[in-house]
Structure formats: structure tokens, C-alpha cells
C-alpha positions, 0 to 999 in steps of 0.5 A, spaced: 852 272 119 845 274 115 846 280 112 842 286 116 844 291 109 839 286 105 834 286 109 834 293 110 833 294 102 828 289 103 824 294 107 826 300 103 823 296 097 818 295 100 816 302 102 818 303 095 812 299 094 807 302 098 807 309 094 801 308 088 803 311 081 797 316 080 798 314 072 796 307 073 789 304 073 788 300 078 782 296 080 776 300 082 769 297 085 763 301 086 763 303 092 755 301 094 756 294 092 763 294 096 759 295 102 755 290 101 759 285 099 765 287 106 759 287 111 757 279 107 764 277 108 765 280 116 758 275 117 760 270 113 767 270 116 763 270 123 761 264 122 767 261 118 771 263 122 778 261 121 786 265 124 785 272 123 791 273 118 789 267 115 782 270 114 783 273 106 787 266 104 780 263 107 776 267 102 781 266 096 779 259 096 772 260 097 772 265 091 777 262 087 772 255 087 766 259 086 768 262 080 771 256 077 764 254 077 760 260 074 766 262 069 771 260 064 777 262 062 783 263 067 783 271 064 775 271 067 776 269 073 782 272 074 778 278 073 772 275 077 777 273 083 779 280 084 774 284 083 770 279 089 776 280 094 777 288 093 769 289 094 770 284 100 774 288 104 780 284 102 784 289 098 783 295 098 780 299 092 784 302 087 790 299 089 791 293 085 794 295 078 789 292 072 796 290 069 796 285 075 788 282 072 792 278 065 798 276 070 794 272 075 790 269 070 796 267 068 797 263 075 790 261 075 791 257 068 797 254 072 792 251 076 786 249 072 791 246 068 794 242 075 786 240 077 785 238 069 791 233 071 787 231 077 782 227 073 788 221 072 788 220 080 784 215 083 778 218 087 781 218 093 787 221 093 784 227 087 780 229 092 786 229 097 790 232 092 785 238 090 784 241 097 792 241 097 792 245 091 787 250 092 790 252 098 796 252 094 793 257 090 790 261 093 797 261 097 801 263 091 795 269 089 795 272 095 802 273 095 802 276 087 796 281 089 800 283 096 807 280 095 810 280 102 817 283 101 817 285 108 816 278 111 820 274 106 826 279 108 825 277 115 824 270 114 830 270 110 834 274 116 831 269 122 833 263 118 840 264 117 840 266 125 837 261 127 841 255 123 847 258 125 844 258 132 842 251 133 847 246 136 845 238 136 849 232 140 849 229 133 848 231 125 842 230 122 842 230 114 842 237 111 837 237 108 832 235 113 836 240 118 835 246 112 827 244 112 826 243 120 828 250 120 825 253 115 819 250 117 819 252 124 822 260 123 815 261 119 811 258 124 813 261 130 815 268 127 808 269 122 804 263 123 804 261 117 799 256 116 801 249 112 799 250 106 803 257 105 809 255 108 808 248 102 807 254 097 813 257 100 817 250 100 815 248 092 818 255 091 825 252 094 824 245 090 822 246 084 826 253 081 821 259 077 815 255 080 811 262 079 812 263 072 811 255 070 806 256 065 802 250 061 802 254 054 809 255 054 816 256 058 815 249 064 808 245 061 813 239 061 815 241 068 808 241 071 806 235 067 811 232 070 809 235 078 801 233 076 804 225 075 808 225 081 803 230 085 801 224 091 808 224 091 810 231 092 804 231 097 806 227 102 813 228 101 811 236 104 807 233 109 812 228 112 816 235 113 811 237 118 810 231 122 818 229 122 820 227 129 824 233 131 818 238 128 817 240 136 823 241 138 825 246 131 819 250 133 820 251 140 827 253 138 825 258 134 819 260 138 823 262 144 827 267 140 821 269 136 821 276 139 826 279 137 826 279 130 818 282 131 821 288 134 827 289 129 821 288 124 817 294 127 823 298 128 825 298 120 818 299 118 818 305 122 825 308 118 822 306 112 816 309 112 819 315 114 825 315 108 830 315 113 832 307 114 840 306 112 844 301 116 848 306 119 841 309 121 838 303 126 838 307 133 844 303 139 844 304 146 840 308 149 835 311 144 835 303 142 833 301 148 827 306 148 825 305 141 824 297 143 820 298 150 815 302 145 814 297 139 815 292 146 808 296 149 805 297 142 806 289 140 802 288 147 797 291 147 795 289 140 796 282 141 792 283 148 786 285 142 787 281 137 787 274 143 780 277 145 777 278 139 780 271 136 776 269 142 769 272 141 770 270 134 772 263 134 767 261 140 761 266 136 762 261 130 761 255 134 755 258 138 751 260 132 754 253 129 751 250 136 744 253 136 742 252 128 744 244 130 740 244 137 734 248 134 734 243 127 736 236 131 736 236 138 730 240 140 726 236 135 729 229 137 728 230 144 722 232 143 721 226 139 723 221 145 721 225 151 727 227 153 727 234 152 728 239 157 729 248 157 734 248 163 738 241 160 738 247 152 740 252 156 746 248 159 748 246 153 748 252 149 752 257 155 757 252 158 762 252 152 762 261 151 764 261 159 769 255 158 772 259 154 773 265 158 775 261 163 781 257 159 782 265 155 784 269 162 785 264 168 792 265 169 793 269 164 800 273 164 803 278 161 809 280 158 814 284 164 820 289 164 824 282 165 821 280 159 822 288 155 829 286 157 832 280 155 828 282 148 833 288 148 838 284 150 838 279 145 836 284 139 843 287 142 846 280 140 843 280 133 845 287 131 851 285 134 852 279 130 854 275 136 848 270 138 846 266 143 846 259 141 841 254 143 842 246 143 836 242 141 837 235 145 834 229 141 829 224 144 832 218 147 830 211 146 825 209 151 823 201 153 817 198 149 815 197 156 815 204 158 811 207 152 806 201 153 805 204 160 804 210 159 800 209 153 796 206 157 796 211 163 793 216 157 788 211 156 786 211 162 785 218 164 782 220 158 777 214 160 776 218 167 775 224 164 770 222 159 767 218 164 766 224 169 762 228 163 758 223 162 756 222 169 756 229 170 751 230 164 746 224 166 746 227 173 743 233 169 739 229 165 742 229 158 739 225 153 745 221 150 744 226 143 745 232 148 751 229 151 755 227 144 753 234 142 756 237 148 762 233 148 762 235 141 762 243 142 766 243 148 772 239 144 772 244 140 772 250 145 778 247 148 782 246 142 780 254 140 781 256 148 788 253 148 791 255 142 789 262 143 792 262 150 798 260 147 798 265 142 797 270 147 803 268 150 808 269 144 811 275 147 813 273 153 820 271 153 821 268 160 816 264 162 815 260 169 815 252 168 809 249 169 807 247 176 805 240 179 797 242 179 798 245 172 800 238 170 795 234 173 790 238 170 793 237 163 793 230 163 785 230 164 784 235 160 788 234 154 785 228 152 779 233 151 783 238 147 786 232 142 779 231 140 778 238 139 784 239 135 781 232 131 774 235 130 778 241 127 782 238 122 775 233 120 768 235 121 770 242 122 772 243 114 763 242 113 761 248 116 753 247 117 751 254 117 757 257 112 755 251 107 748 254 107 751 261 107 755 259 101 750 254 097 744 260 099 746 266 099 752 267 097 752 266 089 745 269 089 749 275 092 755 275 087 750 275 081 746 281 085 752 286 086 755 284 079 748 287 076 748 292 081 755 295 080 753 295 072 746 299 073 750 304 076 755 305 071 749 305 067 746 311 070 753 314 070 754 314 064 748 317 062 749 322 066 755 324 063 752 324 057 748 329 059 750 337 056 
């Protein structure tokens, strides 16, 4: 049984954390230039739009790469690095301890030295390797400037639970069960994204990987990973992508619950110094705690679904309009083709898809639902969890799957054939109509996973019915090239490139003036008797 007391030390040592020692300095920003740079940093998230809680990782690697550009030495950017963060809103001000400055430099080192290592590779798999290891990076600094006590003890209690529950027809290797689990637990329960979990996995594999230093304890460690890097990476990947990674993920996803609202209830005890284990509520005063933290965890995640919709589809419109009035407008223009009603179309179709995918259907969590989550928390508490039983995929006849794959083929063929001759009866130009397909792709692979984000609180979900399975089978072709186009083309960002390369490092050398005129002016105004 995972241990309730150590995950209540957790959140007490947490809470612990959270009391700042008047004593110690802390890094401190200007406040003007921290406007300046927080208002940057909302637009520039706009239109780089990415997962809310990964925002900050995003911009760790935005940051973390420019500074290595226009700095040296791992302490200078260590300093440049959090300075950026906290003027970007990404940290508070006076909150991160100037202590921490040479100890990040100290990591940062770890991975110049990493990237150094890169140059022995072949050109394709270095620059494989070098987008592997910045979000790696920026991964483990994240988790130094705001350690997640709160998250790892939970993610440690959910593992344990999870692994006693999960019963299989037949044993696969331990290890590969162990990595199924932990894999699925921190994508269900935080949606942590690959990079953090490979982070989080290195830790595992490789012992007192955060302290491995080039200049002293674990170079010989590190040489040795930098030797076998291709190897680690695709070791890793292969840890996403096993057969049985659906099947792990739905398990944990389907118990997910639970384990939110016992967070919420211990973060509520340990704010206000009150949390024991003697001290978590049962029976009744239980029952109604949950129902608010369950009411509460509602009505965020309704907020943050809207939000993520009005983002994700402002990011890809502003992205649509730069590239219709930059090649589009001037293309069809060129060829005769160009119509205002067909831009129009073109440019308002994908934001109204969006609502569409976002609320058609869309369903909320009921008191059944409040009552299986208080129901199985009962179970956790209790020590006597419900197991769940993962079947594994059967062998299917070569002719079958060739059948199928077929029948796939030929859907997606009807349902792209159907766009396009729904586009030529509207006189599309043939760019037109590839930049439409393009955009609503994109649309619906965001729509989609939204409206499934927006479905994680509820526990007992109705199956699907016949015309929802209709539907999918015509539009998941749809969705597919979307998710490619995500994972692919949307890693250049057009308008966020350009924000980068234009405004960005002009900016950065702009508010570093800024905040040093002011310290000058203060200065002299202390001086002053």
C-alpha cells in the first residue's frame, strides 16, 4: 500500500517552502521593465501558443537558446536566464533566492557541455539530439527554480496505487510494466509533456543525474551518456510509443480523479498548518469537502478549456491572416484567381469550427460522477482499491488489417475529396484550398484534444453511439494530419520566428538598459544629503 504519511510530509514540506526568509536576497527585477517584458511575453505566448502549464517550459527553451547566443559562461546565463523569466512573468519577483543564480549555472554547464559533445554526431541525429536536450534542460531548470514537491509526492503515491491495481491476462517484463506506469500516471494526472517525463525518466536511470557536473563529480558519466546519446533517445522514445502505451494511459486516466481532489484536500490542510494524517476529514465532513474541491475543479477546468480555445485558435488565425495577406493574396492576385468573399471564407471557417468541435455535445461532470470520485478517494484512504484489468491486443488476420487499412483509405479519400470539391464549387484557387485544408487540420487536432481535456473530470462517461462513430471514421483522417502538422511544420512558427528574430533580442538589449538607467537614477538619488 503507498504510504499516506509520506505524501503528507511532502505537502507539509511544501508548505514549508512556500514561507520566504526575510533574510535572504532574492532576484529582484525593475518593475517598469518587468511590465514591459510580462505584456512581450503574453503577446508572444499568443502566437506561439502552446499548453497552458507548459507555457513557462516553452519559453525556458526560448530564453535558454538565446542566451547562449548572446552570452558566455554558464554563471552569465544562468543570471541572464532568470532574470528574462522573472521580468516575463514566469516567476515571481523577489522570490527566487540569488543563491540559487551559481547552482543553475552549475546545471546549465552540465548541458553546454552535452551540446559540446553533439558536434561528434552526424548532422542529422545532432540536430535530432539538440532539440532533445534543450527541452530536457529546460525541463530540469523549471523543476530547480520551482521544485514540485507537491507534484512528485502525488505522482509517487498515484504510482504505487496504480501498479498494485493493474491486473494483465499474462506478465510482461517488469521493467517495461514499471515504465508503462510511470509513464501513464504523469500523463493522465499532470499532463506532463514528453520532454518532462524524459527528464523525469534520466532521473531514474541514470542515479544523482542532477548533480553530475563536467568539472568534477560524473564527467566520465556524462561523456559516456553524450557517446550513447542516440542511443538513450531512442530508448526513451520507444517508452512512448510501446504497444500497451494506450491501454496504461486510459487505466490511469480512468482513476485520475481521485488523486487531483486528495491533492486539493492536503494543499487546503497544509496551507493552513493544520495537516496530520490523523487530521484528513472521513465520512460526512469528507463527503462534503470533496464535492467542493469537485465543484471547484469544474469550474476551473471549464475556464481553462475556453481559454485554451480562444488561444490556440487566436494563434492559428493571426498565423492564417499573415500568410494569406503575405502569399495568398498576392498569388491569386497574380493568377487571376483572387476573390474577397473565397479570403473571407477562408480566414472565418476555422475559429467557428472550433467552437463547434469545443461545445457541440459538450457535457459536464454530474453528482453521479461527484459520487464515484468520493466513493473511490473512500477506497484509496482506505487502502482497498478497485482493481483494473487491461486486456492486451490480440492477433489479428494479415487479412483483416489489410481490410481495414484499406477501409481507412478509402474514408480519408472521401473525406478529402469532399473538401475539395466543396472548395472548387466555392471557387477556391488550388493555394486556397491546400492553405484551408492546412489551417483546418490544425483546428481540429486542437479542438479535439481540448474537448477531451475538458472531459478529464468526468468519471463515468456514456459510450459512444453509432453516429459518433460515423463521424469519427470521416473526420479523424482530418484530425491525423493535424496532429502531424503539429508535431512537423508547426515547430516554425512564422509570426513567432519573426517576433523572435525582430523583436525579441532588440527588446532583451532594451529593457537590460532600461533597468540599468534606472538603477543609475536611484542611485544618484540616494546620494543625494
Amino acid at each position: 500500500m503507498p504510504s499516506l504519511g509520506k505524501l503528507v510530509v511532502a505537502y507539509r514540506r511544501w508548505a514549508e517552502f512556500q514561507t520566504l526568509d526575510p533574510d535572504i536576497p532574492r532576484v529582484q527585477v525593475d518593475d517598469i521593465a518587468a511590465r514591459v517584458a510580462a505584456f512581450y511575453e503574453k503577446i508572444r505566448g499568443i502566437v506561439g501558443w502552446t499548453e497552458e502549464h507548459l507555457l513557462r517550459k516553452s519559453a525556458i527553451v526560448r530564453i535558454f537558446r538565446r542566451s547562449i547566443l548572446v552570452t558566455e559562461g554558464e554563471g552569465a546565463i544562468a543570471e541572464t536566464l532568470v532574470k528574462d523569466l522573472v521580468r516575463g512573468g514566469y516567476f515571481p519577483n523577489a522570490v527566487i533566492p540569488e543563491a540559487k543564480v551559481p547552482a543553475l549555472g552549475e546545471i546549465i554547464g552540465k548541458y553546454l557541455f552535452l551540446f559540446e559533445r553533439l558536434r561528434a554526431h552526424p548532422t542529422r541525429d545532432r540536430r535530432i539530439l539538440e532539440e532533445w536536450l534543450y527541452a530536457i534542460a529546460a525541463s530540469e531548470v523549471e523543476a530547480f527554480l520551482d521544485p514540485p514537491i507537491r507534484e512528485e509526492a502525488l505522482l509517487e503515491f498515484a504510482t504505487e496505487d496504480l501498479d498494485r491495481r493493474i491486473t494483465l491476462p499474462k506478465p510482461i517484463p517488469e521493467q517495461e510494466r514499471e515504465n508503462l506506469i510511470f509513464v501513464a500516471i504523469r500523463e493522465s494526472l499532470y499532463k506532463l509533456d514528453e520532454p518532462i517525463i524524459t527528464y523525469e525518466l534520466l532521473k531514474r536511470y541514470i542515479p544523482g543525474w542532477e548533480s553530475l557536473s563536467p568539472d568534477g563529480h560524473g564527467r566520465e558519466t556524462l561523456e559516456q551518456f553524450a557517446a550513447d546519446m542516440s542511443r538513450w533517445h531512442g530508448s526513451i522514445e520507444d517508452s512512448f510509443h510501446h504497444s500497451l502505451s494506450g491501454r496504461f494511459y486510459w487505466a490511469a486516466a480512468a482513476i485520475d480523479t481521485p488523486y487531483l481532489i486528495l491533492g486539493d484536500l492536503l494543499t487546503d490542510l497544509a496551507k493552513k498548518g493544520a495537516l496530520t494524517e490523523e487530521a484528513l476529514p472521513s465520512g460526512e465532513a469528507l463527503h462534503e469537502l470533496v464535492l467542493a474541491r469537485y465543484r471547484e475543479r469544474i469550474a476551473g477546468q471549464s475556464k481553462k478549456s475556453l481559454r485554451a480555445a480562444f488561444y490556440s485558435t487566436l494563434s492559428i488565425f493571426i498565423t492564417k491572416v499573415v500568410l494569406a495577406f503575405a502569399v495568398e493574396v498576392p498569388l491569386d492576385r497574380l493568377t487571376g484567381e483572387y476573390q474577397t468573399a473565397t479570403l473571407l471564407t477562408n480566414i472565418a471557417l476555422p475559429p467557428l469550427l472550433m467552437i463547434a468541435l469545443v461545445f457541440w455535445g459538450f457535457r459536464r461532470p454530474s453528482r453521479r460522477d461527484a459520487n464515484r470520485v468520493i466513493e473511490e478517494l473512500n477506497r484509496i484512504l482506505a487502502g482497498d482499491p478497485s482493481s483494473y484489468h487491461i486486456r492486451l491486443p490480440g492477433r489479428r488476420p494479415i487479412f483483416m488489417l489489410g481490410f481495414v487499412g484499406l477501409l481507412y483509405v478509402a474514408g480519408a479519400a472521401a473525406t478529402f475529396g469532399a473538401i475539395i470539391w466543396a472548395l472548387t464549387t466555392l471557387h477556391f484557387s488550388a493555394l486556397s484550398q491546400g492553405i484551408f485544408i492546412f489551417f483546418v487540420s490544425l483546428i481540429a487536432y486542437a479542438g479535439l484534444r481540448i474537448r477531451e481535456r475538458s472531459k478529464e473530470l468526468i468519471v463515468e462517461e456514456k459510450p459512444p453511439g453509432f453516429l459518433h462513430d460515423i463521424v469519427l471514421f470521416f473526420t479523424f483522417p482530418i484530425v491525423e494530419l493535424g496532429r502531424w502538422l503539429s508535431g512537423a511544420l508547426l515547430k516554425i512558427r512564422l509570426v513567432a520566428l519573426i517576433m523572435d528574430a525582430l523583436i525579441e533580442l532588440p527588446l532583451k538589449f532594451f529593457l537590460d538598459f532600461l533597468e540599468q538607467w534606472r538603477a543609475f537614477l536611484r542611485e544618484k538619488k540616494q546620494g543625494i544629503r
